[in-house]
Structure formats: structure tokens, C-alpha cells
DSSP file (Angstrom, degrees, kcal/mol; ACC not computed):
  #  RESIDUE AA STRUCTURE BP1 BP2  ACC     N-H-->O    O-->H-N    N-H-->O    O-->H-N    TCO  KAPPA ALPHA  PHI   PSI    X-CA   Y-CA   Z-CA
    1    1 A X     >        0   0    0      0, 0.0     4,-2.2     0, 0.0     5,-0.2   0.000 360.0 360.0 360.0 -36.1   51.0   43.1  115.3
    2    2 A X  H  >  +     0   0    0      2,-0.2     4,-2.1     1,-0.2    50,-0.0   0.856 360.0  52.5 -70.4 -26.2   50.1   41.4  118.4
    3    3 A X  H >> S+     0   0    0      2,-0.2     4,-1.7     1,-0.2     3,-0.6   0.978 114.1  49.4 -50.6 -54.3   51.4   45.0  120.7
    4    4 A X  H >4 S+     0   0    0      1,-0.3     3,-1.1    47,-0.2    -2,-0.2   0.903 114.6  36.3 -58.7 -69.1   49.2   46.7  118.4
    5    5 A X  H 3< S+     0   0    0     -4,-2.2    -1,-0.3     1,-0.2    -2,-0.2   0.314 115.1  59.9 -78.8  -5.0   46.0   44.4  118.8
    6    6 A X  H << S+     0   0    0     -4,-2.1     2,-0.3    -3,-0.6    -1,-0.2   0.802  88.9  72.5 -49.4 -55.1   46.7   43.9  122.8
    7    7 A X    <<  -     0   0    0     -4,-1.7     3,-0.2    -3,-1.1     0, 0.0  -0.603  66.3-160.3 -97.4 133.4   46.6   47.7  123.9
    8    8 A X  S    S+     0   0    0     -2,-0.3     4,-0.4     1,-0.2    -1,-0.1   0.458  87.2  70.4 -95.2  -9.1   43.1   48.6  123.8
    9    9 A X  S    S+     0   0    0      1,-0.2    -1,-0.2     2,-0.1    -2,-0.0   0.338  94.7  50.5 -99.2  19.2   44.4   52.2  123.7
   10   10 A X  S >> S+     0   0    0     -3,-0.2     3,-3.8    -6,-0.2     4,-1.2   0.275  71.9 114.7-110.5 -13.9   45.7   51.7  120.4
   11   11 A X  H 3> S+     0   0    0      1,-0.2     4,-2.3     2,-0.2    -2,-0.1   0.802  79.6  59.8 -23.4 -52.2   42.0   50.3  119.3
   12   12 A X  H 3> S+     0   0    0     -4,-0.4     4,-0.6     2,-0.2     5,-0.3   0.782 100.4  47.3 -46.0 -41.7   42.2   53.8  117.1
   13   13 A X  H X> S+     0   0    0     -3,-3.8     4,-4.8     2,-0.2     3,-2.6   0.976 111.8  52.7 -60.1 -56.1   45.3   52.9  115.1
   14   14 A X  H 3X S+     0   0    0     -4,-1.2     4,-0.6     1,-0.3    -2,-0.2   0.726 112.3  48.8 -71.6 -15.6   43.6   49.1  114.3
   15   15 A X  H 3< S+     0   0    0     -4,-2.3    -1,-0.3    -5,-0.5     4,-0.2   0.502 110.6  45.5 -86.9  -2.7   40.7   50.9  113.1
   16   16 A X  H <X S+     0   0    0     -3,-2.6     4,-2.9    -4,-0.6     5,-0.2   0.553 117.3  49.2 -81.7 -38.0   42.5   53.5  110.7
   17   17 A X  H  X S+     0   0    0     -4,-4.8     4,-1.7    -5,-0.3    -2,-0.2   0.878 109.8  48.1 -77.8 -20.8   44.5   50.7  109.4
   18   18 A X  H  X S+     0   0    0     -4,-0.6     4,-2.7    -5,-0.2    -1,-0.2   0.756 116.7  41.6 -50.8 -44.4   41.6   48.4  108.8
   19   19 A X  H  > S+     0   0    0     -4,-0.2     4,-2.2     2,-0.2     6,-0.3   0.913 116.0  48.9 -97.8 -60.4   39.7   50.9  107.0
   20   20 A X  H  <>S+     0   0    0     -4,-2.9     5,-2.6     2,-0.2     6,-0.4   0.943 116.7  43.1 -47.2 -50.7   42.9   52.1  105.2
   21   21 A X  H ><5S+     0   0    0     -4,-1.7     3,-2.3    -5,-0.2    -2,-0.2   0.978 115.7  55.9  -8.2 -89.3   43.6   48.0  104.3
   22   22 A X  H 3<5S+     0   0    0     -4,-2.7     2,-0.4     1,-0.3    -2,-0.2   0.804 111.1  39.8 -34.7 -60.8   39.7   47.9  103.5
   23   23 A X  T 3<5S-     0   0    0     -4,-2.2    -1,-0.3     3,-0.1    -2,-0.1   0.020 119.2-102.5 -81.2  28.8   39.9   50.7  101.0
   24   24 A X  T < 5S-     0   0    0     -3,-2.3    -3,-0.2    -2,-0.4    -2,-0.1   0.364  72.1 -58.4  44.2   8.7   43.0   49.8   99.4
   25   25 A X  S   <S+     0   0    0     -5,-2.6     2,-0.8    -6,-0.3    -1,-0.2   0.853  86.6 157.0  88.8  72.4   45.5   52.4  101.0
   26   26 A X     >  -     0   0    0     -6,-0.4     4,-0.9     1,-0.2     5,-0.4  -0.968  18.9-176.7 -94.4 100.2   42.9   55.3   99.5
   27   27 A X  H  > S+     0   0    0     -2,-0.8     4,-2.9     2,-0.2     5,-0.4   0.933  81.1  50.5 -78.7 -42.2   44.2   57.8  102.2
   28   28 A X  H  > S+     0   0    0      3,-0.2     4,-2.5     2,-0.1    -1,-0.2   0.978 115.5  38.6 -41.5 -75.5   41.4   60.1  100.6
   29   29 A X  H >4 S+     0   0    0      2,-0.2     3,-5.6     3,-0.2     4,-0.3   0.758 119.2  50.9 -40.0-116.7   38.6   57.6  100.7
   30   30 A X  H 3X>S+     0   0    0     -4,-0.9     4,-3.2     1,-0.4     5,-0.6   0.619 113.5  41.2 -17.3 -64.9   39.9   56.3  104.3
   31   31 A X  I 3<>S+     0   0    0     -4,-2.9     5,-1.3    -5,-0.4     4,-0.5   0.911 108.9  58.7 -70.7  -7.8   40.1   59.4  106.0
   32   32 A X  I X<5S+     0   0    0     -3,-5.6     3,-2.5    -4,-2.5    -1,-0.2   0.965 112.8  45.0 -70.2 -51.5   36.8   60.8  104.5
   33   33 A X  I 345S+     0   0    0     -4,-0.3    -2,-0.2     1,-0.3    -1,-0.2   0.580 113.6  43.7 -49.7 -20.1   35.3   57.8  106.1
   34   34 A X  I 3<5S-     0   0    0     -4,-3.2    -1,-0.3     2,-0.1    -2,-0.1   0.173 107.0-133.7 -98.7  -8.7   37.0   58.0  109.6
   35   35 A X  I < < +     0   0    0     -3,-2.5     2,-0.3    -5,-0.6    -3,-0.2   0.931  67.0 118.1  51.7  56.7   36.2   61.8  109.3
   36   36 A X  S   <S-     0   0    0     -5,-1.3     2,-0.3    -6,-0.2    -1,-0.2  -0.870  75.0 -93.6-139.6 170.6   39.6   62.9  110.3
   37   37 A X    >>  -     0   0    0     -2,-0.3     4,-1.8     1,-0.1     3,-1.7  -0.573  34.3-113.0 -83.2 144.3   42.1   64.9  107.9
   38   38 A X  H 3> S+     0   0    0     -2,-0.3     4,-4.7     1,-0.3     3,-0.3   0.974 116.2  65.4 -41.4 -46.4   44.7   62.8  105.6
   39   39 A X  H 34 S+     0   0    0      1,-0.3     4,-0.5     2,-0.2    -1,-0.3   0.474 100.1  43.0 -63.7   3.9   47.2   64.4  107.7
   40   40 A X  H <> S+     0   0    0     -3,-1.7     4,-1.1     2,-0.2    -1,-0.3   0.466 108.7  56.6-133.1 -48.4   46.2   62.9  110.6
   41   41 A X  H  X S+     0   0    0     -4,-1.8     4,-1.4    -3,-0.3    -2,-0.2   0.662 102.0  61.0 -79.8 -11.4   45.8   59.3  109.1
   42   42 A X  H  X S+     0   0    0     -4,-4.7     4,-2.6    -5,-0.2    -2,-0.2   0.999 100.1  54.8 -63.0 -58.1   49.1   59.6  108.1
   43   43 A X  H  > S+     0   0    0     -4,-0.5     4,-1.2     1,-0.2    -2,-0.2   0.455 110.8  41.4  35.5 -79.4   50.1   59.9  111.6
   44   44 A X  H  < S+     0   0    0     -4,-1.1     4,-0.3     2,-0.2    -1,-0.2   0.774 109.0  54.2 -73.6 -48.4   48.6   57.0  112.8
   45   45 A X  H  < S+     0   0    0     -4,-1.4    11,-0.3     2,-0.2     4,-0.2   0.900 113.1  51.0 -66.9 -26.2   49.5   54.6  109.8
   46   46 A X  H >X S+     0   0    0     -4,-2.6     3,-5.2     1,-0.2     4,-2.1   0.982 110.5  50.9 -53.9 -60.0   53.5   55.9  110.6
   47   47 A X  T 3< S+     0   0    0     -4,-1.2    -1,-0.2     1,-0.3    -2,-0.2   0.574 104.4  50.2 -72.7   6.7   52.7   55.0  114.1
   48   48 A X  T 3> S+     0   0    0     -4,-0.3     4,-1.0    -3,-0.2     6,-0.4   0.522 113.8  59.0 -99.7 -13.9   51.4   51.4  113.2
   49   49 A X  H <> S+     0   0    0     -3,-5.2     4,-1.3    -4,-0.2    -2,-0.2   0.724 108.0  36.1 -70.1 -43.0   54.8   51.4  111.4
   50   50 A X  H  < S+     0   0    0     -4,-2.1    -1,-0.2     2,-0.2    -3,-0.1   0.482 116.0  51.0-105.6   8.5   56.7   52.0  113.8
   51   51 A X  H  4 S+     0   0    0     -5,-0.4   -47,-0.2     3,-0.1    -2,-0.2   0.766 122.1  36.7 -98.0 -14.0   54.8   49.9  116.5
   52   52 A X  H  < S-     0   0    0     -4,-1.0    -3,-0.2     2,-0.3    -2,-0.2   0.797  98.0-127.7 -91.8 -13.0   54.8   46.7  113.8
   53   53 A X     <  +     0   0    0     -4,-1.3     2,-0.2     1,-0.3    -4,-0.1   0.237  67.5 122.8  93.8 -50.7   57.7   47.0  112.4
   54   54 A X        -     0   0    0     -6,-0.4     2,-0.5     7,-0.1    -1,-0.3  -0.457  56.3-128.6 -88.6 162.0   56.2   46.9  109.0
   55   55 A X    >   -     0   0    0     -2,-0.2     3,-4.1     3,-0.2     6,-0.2  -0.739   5.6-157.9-128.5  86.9   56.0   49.2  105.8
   56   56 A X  T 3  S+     0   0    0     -2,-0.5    -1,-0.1     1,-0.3     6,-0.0   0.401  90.6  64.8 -69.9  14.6   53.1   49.7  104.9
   57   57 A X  T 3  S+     0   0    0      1,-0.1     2,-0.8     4,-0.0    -1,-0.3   0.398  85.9  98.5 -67.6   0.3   54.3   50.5  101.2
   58   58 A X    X>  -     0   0    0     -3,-4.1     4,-0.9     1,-0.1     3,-0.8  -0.850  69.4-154.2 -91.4  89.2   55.4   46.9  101.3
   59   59 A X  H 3> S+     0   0    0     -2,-0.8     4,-1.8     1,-0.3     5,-0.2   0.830  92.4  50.3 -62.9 -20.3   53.0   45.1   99.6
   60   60 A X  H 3> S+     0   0    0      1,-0.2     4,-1.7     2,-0.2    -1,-0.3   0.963 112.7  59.6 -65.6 -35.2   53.8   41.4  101.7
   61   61 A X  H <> S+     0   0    0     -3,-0.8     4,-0.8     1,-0.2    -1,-0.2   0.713  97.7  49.3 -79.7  -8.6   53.5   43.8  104.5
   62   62 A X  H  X S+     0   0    0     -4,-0.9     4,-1.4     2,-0.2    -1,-0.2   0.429 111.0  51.4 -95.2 -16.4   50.2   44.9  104.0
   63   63 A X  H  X S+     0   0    0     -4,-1.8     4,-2.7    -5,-0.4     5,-0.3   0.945 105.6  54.1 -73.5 -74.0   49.1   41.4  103.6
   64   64 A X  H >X S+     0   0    0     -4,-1.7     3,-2.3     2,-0.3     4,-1.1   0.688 112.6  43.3 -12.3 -99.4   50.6   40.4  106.7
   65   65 A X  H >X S+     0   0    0     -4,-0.8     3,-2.2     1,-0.3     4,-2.2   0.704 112.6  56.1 -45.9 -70.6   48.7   43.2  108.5
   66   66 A X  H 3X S+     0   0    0     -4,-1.4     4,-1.0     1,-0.2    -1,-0.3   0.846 116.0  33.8 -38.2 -36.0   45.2   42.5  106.6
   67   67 A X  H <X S+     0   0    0     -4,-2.7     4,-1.0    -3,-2.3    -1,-0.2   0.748 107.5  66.2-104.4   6.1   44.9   39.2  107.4
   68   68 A X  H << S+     0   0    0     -3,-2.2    -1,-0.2    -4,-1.1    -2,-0.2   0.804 116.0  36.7 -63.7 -37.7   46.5   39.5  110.9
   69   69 A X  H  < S+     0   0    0     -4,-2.2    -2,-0.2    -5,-0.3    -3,-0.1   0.552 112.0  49.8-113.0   2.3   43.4   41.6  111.6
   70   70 A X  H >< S+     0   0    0     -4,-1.0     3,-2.0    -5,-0.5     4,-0.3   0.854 115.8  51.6 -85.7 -34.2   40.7   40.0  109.7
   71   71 A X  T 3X S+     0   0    0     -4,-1.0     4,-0.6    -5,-0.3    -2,-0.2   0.565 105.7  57.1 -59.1 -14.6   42.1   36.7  111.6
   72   72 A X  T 34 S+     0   0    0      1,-0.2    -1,-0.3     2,-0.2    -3,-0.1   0.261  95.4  62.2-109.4  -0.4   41.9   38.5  114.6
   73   73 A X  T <4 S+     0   0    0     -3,-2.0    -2,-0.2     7,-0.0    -1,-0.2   0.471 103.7  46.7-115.7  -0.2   38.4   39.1  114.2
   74   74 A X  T  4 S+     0   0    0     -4,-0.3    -2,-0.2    -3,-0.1    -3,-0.1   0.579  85.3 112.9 -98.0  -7.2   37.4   35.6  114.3
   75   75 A X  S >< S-     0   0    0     -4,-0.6     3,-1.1     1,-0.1     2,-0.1  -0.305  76.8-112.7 -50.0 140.4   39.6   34.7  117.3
   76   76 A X  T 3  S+     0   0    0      1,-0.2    -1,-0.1    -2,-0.0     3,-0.1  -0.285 106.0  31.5 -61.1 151.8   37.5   33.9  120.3
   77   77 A X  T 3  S+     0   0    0      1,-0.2     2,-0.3    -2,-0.1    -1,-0.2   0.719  92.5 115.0  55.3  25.2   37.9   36.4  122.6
   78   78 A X    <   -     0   0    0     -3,-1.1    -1,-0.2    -5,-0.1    -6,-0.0  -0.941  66.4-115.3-106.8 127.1   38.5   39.5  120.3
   79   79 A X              0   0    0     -2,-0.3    -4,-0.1     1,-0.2    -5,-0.0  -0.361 360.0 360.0 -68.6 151.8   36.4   42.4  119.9
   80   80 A X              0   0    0     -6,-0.1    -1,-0.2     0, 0.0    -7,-0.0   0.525 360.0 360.0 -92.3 360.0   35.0   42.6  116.5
């Protein structure tokens, strides 16, 4: 998680997975809100898959992730 939340040039993944997270993994709901096609936020949530490690059909692993990045938004020195 920390690769992912490092690279500012991934900032796009941690905000489709946040919003996916947010919405309960409503891929419909997500990607209407991110205005991109499902196919396309699959995409991204594979490629958060393969950068974390994690599966996000795994529910411990989709805890992990949510509160990696809600925790990461109260770190000093994180963008919010």
C-alpha cells in the first residue's frame, strides 16, 4: 500500500479505490461517479491488485486497504 500511496502518479488508482471502498465495491455506482466506464475501473482496481498484493475480493483485504487510506488521510504530510 505504501508503493501505491508514494507515487503521486498513481494518485488515480487511490482515488478509484477509495471511491470504490466508499461505495461498497458498487462498480456501477463507483464508476458512474468517477465518470469513467466499469471497464476501465476494473482496470485500475486489477492494477491496485497487483501493485498491493491484495485481493480485493478478500474481504480482510479490503479492510486493510480502507483504513490504510482513510489513515493516510490523517497523516501529517498527506494530501487529503
Amino acid at each position: 500500500m505504501r508503493d501505491l500511496l508514494a507515487d503521486p502518479e498513481q494518485q488515480i488508482l487511490v482515488s478509484s479505490l477509495e471511491e470504490f471502498l466508499d461505495r461498497a465495491g458498487d462498480v456501477s455506482r463507483t464508476a458512474a461517479a468517477l465518470h469513467v466506464h466499469r471497464t476501465t475501473l476494473y482496470h485500475r482496481l486489477k492494477r491496485v491488485e497487483v501493485i498491493t498484493g491484495l485481493d480485493l475480493d478478500n474481504g480482510l483485504d479490503r479492510l486493510t486497504l480502507h483504513l490504510a487510506l482513510k489513515l493516510s488521510r490523517l497523516s501529517p504530510g498527506r494530501p487529503s
